[in-house]
N, C-alpha and C positions, 0 to 999 in steps of 0.2 A: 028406468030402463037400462037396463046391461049396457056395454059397450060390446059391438059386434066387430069382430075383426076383420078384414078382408085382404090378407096378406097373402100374395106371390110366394108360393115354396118352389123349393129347386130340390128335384132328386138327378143325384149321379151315377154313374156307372160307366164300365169299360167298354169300349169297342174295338174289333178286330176288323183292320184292310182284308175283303174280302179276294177284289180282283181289281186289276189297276189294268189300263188302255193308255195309248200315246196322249190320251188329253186329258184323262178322268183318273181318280180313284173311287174306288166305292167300298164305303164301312158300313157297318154294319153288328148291333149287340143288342140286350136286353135293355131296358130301362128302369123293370122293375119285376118283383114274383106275387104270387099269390099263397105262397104258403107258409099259413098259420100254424103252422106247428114249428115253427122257430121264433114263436112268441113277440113277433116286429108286429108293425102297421102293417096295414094289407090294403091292396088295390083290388078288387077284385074283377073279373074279364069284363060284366057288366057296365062298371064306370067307364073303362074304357072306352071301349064300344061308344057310349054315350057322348063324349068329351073331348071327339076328337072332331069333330062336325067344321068348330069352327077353322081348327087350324087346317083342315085339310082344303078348305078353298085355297089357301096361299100355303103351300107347306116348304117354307126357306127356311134354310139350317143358317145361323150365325155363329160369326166367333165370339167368345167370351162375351157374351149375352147383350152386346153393342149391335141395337138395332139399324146401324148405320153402314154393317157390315154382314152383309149376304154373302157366301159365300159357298153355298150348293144346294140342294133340296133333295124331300126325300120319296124316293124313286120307290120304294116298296114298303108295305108295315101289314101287319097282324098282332092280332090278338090270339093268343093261345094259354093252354091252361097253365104257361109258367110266367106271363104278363105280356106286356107292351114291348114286343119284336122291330126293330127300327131298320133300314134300310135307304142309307143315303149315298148322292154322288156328289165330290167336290172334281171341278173343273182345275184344269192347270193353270185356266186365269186367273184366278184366285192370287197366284206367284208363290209369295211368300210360307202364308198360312197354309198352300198345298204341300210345299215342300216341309212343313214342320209334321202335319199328317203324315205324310209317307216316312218320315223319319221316324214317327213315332212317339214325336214329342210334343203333339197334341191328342193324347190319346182318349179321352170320356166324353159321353155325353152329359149333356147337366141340361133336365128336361124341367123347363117352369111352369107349374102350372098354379092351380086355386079350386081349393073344396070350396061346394057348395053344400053337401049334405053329410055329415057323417054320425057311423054310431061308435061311443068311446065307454070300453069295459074296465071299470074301478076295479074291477078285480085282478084283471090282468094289465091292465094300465094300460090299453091297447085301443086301436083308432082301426075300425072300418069303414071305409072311403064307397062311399054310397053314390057320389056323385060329383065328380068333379069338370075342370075347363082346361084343356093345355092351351096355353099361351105362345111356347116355343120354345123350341130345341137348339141347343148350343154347342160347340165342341167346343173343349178348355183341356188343358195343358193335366191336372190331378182330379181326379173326384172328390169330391169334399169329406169323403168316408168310404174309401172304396174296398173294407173288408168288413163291413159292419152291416146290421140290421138297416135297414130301410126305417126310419123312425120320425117322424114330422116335428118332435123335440128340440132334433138337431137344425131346425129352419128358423127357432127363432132368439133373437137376443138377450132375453131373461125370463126367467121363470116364472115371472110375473106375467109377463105375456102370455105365456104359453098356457098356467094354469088358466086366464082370461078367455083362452082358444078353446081347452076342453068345456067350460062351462056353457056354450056354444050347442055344443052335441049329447052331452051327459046330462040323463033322467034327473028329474027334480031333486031328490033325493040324494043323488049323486051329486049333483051341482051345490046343494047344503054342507054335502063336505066335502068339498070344495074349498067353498068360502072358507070355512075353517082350517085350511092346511094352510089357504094363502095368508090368514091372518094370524099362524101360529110362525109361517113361514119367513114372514113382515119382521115378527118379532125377534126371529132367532137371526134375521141378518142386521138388525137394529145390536142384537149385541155382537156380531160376529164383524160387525161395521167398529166397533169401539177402538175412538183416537187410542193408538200405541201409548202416548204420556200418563193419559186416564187408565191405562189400565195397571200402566207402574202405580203411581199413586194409590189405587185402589189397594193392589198387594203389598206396598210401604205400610199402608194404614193397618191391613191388616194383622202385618207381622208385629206389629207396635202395639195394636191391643193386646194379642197374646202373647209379646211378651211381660205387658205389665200384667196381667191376669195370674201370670205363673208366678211374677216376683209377689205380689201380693198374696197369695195361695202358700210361698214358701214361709213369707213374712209370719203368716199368721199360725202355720202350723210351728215354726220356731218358739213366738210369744206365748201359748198353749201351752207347749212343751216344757218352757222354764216356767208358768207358773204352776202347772202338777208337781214338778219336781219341790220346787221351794216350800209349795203347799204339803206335801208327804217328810220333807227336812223337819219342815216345826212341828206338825203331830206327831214324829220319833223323837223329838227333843224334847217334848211335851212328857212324851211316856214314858219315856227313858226317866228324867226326872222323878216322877213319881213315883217311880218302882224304887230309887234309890232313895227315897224320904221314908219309905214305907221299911225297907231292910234296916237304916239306922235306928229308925223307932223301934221292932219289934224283935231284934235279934243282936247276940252278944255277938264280941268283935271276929270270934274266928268263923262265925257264919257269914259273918259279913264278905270274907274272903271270897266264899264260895259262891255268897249273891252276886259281887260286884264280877266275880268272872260268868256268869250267866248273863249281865247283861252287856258284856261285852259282846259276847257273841251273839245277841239282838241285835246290836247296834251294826255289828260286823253282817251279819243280813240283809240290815235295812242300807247300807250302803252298798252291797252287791246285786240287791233290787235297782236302787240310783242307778247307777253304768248300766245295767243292762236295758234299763229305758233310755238313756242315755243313746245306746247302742243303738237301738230301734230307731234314736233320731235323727240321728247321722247317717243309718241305711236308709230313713223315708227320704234326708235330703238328697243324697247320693242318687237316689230315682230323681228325686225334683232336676235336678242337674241334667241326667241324661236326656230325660225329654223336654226340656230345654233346646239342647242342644239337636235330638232331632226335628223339635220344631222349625230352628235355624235351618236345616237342611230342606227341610220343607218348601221354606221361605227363599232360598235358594234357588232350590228346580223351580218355582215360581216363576221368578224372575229372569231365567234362562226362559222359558216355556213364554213367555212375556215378550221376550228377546226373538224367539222363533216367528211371533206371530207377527209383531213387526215388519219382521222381514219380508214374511209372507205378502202381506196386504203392500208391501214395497215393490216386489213382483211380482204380485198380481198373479201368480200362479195360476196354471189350468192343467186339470188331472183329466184329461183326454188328449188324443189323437192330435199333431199338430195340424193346424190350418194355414192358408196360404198369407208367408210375409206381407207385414203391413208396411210395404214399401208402393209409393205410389208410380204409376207411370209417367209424371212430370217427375219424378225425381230419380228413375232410371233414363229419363229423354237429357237430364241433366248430366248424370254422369256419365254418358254414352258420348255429347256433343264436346265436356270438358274435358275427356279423354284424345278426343278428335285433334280439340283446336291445341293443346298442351301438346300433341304427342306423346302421350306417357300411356303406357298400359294403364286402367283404369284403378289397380290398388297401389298404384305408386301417388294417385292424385288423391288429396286429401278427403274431397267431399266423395268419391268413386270408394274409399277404403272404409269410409264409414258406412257408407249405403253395403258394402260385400258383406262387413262382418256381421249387420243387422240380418242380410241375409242365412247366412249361415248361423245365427243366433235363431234363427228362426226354425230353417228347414234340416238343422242338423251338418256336420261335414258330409256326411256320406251321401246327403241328396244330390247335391250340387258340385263334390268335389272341394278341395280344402281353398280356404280362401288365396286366393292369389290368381289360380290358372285361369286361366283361358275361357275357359267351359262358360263360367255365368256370363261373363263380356260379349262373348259371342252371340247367345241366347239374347240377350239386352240388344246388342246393335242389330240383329234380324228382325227384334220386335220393332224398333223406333223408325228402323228403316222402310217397315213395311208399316206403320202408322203415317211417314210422313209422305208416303205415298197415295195412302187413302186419304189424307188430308188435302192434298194437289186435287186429287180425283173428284173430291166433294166439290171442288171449287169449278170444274171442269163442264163448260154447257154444250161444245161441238161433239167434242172425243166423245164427252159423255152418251153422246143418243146414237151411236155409232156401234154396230157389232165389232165384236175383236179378239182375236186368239193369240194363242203365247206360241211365241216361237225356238224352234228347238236351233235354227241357225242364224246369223244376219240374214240372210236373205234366204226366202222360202218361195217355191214354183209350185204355184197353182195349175195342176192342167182343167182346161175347160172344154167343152164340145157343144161347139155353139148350131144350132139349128140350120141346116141348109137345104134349100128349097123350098117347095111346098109342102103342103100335109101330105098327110097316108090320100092312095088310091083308094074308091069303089070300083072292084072289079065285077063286072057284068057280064051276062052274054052276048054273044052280037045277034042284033034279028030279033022279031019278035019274039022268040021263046022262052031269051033272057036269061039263059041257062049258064051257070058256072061256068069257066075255063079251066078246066084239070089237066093238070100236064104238060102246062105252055109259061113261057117265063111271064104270061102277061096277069100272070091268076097270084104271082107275089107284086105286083105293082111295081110302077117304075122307079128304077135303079137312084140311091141318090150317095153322093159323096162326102163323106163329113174327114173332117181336117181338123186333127186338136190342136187345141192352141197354149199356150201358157201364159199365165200371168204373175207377173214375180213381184211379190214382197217385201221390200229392203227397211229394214231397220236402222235408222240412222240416229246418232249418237245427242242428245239434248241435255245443256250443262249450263250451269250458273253458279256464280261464289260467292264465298263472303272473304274480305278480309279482315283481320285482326291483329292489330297492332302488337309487340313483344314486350311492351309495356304493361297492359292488361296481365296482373295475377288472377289466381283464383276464383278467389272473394269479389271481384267488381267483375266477373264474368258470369257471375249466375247468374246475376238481376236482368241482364240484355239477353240471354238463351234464349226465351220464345219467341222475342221483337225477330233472332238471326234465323229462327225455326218457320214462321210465318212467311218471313221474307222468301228464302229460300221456296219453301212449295208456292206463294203466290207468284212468283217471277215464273215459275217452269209451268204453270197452268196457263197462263196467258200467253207464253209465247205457242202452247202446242195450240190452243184454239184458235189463236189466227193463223197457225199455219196451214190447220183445218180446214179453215173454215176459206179465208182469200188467198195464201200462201204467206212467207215472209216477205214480201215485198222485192226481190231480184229473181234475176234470170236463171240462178243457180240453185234454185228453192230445193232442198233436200224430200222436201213435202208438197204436191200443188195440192192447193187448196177444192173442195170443192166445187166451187162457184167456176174456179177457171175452166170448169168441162161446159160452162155454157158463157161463153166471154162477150159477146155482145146484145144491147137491147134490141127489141122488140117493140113498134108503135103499139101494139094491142094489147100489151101489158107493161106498157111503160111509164114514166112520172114526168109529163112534160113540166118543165122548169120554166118555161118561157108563158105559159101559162098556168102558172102558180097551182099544180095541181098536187095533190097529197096520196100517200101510201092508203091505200081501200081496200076493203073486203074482195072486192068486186077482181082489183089490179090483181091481188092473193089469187083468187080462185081462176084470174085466164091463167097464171101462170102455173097451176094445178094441173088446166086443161092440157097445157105445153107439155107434159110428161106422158100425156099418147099412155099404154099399155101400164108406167111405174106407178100412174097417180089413181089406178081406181079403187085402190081400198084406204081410204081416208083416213082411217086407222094404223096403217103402217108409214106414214108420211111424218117429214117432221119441218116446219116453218118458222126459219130463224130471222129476226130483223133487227133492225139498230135502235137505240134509245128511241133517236126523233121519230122512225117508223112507228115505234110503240105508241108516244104520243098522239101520233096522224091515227092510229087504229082505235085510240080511244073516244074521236071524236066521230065515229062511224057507227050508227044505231045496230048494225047486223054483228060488230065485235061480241063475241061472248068473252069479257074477263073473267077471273079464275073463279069467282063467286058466283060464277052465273054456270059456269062447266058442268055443276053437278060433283056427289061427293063423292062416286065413284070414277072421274075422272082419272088418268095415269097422269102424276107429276113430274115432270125431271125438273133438274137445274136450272134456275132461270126461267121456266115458266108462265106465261104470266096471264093467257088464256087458248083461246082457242078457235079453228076457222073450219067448219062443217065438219067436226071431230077430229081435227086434227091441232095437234098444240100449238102453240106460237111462243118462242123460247127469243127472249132479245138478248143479244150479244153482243159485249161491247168492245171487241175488236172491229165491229165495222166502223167505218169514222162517221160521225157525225155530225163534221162542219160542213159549211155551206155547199150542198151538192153541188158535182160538176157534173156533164154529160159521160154519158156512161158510168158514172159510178153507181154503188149497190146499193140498195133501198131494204129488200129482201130475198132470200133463198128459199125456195122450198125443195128439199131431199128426198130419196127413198132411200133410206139407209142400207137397206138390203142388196143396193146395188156396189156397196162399197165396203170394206173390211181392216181394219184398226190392228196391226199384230205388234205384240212387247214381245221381245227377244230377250232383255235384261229389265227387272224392276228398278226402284230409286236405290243407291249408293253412296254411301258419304265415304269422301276420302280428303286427306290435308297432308298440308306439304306446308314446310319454311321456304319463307325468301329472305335469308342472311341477307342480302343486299342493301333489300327495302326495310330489313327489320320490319318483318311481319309473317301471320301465319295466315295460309289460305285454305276455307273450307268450301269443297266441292261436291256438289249434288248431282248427280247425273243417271239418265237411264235412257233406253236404246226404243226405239218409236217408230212405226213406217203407216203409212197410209197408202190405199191402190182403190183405184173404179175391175169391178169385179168383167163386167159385160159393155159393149154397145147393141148388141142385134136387136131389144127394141127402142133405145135411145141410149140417152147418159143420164136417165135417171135422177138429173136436179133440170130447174128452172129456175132463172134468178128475174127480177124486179130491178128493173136500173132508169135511170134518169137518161133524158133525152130530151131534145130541141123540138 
């Protein structure tokens, strides 16, 4: 049986800020085309249509494809005959990742999705998308190809795979050669893989047989050579001879004159034949020699060409479009924080100068500006800042369940117009006839006076440090970087939820807490202590009933309690814990079941030792009566103390909490201990 792949692909593209409001922006581009006559993959409107089913029950845009990070949804989409039309809103609460949008320096979508059905043409080597599932949509900083064909090639890690992919979709037939490209394919990267040493050797050996093939080839054309020659000397000596026995015998001495000068000039012949073969064998050697020697050259460019390839498979070379640096975010959170605690701009610090040039080795100077400035540091400290904020936030169980807006000043005025009086008049006739009143003040009903009010907002300043001794170099400062990372956001998540949730404990609480809008028990939903009695379904639901008008959609409620209340709830048959809630329950933070659809989230800034009277057991909220605003997200800033010999790094950002309304209560009830 084949292996079937079921791989996540991501198509990118640009988008354009269509229109931006005091709290929103909204972008807005294509995703993908449909036209085949630019020889790419195609989507066609079809699948579309089909595909989007699922994502459009929840349709939340994230950053760089971290499902942990929602940060708008999309507000409009079609399908039209140039593809998948997107239309999203990202909120100013977002902070961070808003202001990188509106800058521009989060600019594409990067849409993930998964074929399920396609058909793939061997001839044009092309993929139509019969049927596919989007998964979800992301905004990231580059597209992965954002001048290029749309092509599902570029989704996956080797070639191996990918052929793997098409045989998937392609006719039998096609799928047979297939097979065979991947296993001519196999081959040709089996030698294209060969150790650099082995392939010296191989051209060493080479040059070395040809050379001996030639020395022995000259060898023998030499030995050939002298013995024709020597062989052709003794049959002229031979004949020579004989002709001159033959003249002594048969002729008197003055012919002998005229013999002996005839055979001189034989002999004189047979020696100008010699050198001229001679000649021939010093011109064959004279070639033997040359190509020789352009064998050598041969063997030469070899061994450079040997030399190249080397190098090649040394840097791993890639003849495409650069991708995004393989720099990680633990290792930008690194040189962000050693920048910090050093003071030093980030390429004056060893490990920050190595991390710059990789980048720039990567993305080019011209992407990013030449190493040194500014430019990437800044980019790096807005990402890590706005990381280690959602980090705080993840950790967060009060803030968390709490609506909340960004603020454009410290302190924001809310006007509100709160209801006064009774409802609207039935205006009637008088007397039996019951006829309308036309034309008398009493046919608009009785006069009523409304009075606006304001409700202000103040964001107050939330901060914690770490110190650092001037001792600490470099090198023994990276290994502690996440222990000071963690620290930091866990210190600032627990002090904002108790402030939430009880206040800070003094009379000068920059934040009152929730619960303090209902500051004393109640016998009818109290936890008598003197009668050992425990946290119940039952205690939960009078103090439900206590929110009069906030508590009747049970769904918009949120029910916080302390460790031991948790325990007390579990020992109560009517608790539904979080496996019993159902799988379409809404989770937050800390969750841990739930009381007639409504969550029950334990927290543990309420204390938990021995209750006294009056203290908290549990709160139940309606969130909507109350409103969370950030003026300033998280910031790291460090300073020297020469004194102390030490550096100090500070975390801070700006936080307010307010109760929206009273006119139909205060919108919590709290559960407290009593006598």
């Amino acid at each position: 049986m084949k292996q079937k792949l079921d791989k996540l692909l991501y198509l990118s593209s640009k988008f354009t800020a269509s229109t931006e409001t005091d709290d929103s922006i909204y972008i807005e581009g294509y995703a993908s085309t449909v036209d085949r006559d630019r020889h790419g993959d195609v989507i066609p409107m079809k699948a579309w249509n089909e595909g989007l089913s699922n994502y459009l029950k929840n349709p939340i845009i994230l950053a760089y494809h971290n499902h942990q990070m929602p940060i708008g949804k999309m507000v409009e989409h079609k399908v039209t005959d140039q593809g998948l039309w997107v239309r999203a809103q990202i909120p100013s609460e977002v902070g961070d990742v808003y202001k990188l949008v509106k800058k521009g320096i989060l600019s594409a979508f990067s849409v993930g999705f998964r074929v399920r059905d396609a058909d793939y043409d061997s001839a044009t080597e092309s993929f139509l998308i019969k049927e596919l599932e989007l998964h979800e949509i992301s905004v990231v900083s580059i597209p992965a190809n954002q001048n290029t064909l749309f092509s599902l090639a570029k989704a996956f890690d080797t070639a191996e795979e990918f052929e793997l992919f098409k045989q998937q979709f392609a006719p039998k037939e096609s799928a047979k050669k297939l097979d065979t490209l991947i296993s001519a394919k196999s081959t040709t990267n089996e030698e294209w893989d060969m150790d650099p040493k082995e392939l010296e050797k191989m051209l060493a050996d080479a040059a070395t047989k040809a050379a001996e093939q030639t020395a022995k080839a000259v060898l023998e054309a030499q030995t050939k050579a002298a013995e024709d020659a020597q062989r052709k000397l003794a049959e002229e000596e031979m004949l020579q001879a004989k002709i001159k026995a033959a003249v002594s015998a048969a002729t008197p001495a003055p012919v002998v004159q005229t013999v002996d000068t005839g055979a001189e000039r034989l002999l004189s012949d047979i020696e100008k034949r010699l050198e001229d073969q001679a000649s021939e064998h010093r011109t064959a050697l004279e070639g033997l020699e040359a190509a020789i020697r352009e064998k050598a050259k041969e063997l030469e460019a070899l061994q450079n060409k040997s030399g190249e390839l080397e190098a090649l498979q040394r840097s791993r070379m890639q003849f495409s479009e650069p991708s995004a640096p393989e720099i990680s975010h633990a290792d930008k959170e690194k040189a962000v924080l050693i920048s910090k605690i050093l003071r030093r701009p980030m390429n004056d610090t060893k490990f920050g100068k190595q991390l710059l040039e990789k980048a720039a080795a990567s993305f080019g100077a011209s992407a990013r500006g030449p190493v040194g400035t500014t430019n990437m540091q800044e980019l790096w400290e807005t990402e890590i800042s706005t990381t280690l904020e959602s980090e705080m936030r993840r950790q967060l169980v009060v803030a968390g369940a709490m609506p909340s807006t960004a603020m454009s000043n410290p302190v924001m005025r809310i006007p509100v117009n709160p209801d006064t009086g009774d409802n609207a008049d039935w205006v009637i006739g008088a007397g039996a006839s019951e006829k309308l009143v036309y034309g008398t003040s009493a046919s608009s009903g009785t006069a009523r006076t409304h009075a606006l009010k304001e409700v202000v907002l103040t964001a107050y300043k939330l901060a914690t440090k770490e110190y650092i001794a001037f001792e600490e170099d470099e090198d023994s400062l990276i290994p502690v970087l996440p222990l000071v990372r963690d620290a930091l956001s866990r210190r600032m998540a627990k002090a904002l939820d108790k402030a939430m949730l009880i206040g800070a404990a003094g009379a000068s609480d920059p934040i009152k807490g929730i619960a303090t809008y209902d500051p004393t028990g109640v016998a009818a939903r109290g936890i008598d202590i003197s009668a050992a009695e425990k946290l119940t379904v039952a205690k939960v639901m009078a103090a439900r009933k206590a929110l009069d008008a906030w508590g009747l959609n049970p769904s918009e409620l949120v029910i916080f309690v302390s460790t031991q209340g948790y325990y007390e709830l579990l020992e109560d048959t009517n608790f539904l814990t979080i496996d019993k809630a159902g799988p379409n329950a809404t989770l937050f933070t800390g969750q841990i079941g739930s009381v007639g659809n409504t969550p029950v989230l334990v927290s543990p800034t309420i204390p938990t030792a021995t209750p006294a009277v009056n203290e908290l057991a549990a709160v139940i909220v309606n969130p909507r009566n109350f409103l969370v605003g950030t003026h300033r997200g998280m910031r790291l800033d460090s300073d020297d103390e020469v004194v102390n010999q030490r550096s100090v790094l500070v975390a801070s950002l700006r936080i307010g909490m307010t109760q929206l309304s009273t006119v139909d209560g205060n919108g919590v009830a709290c559960v407290r201990y009593v006598a």
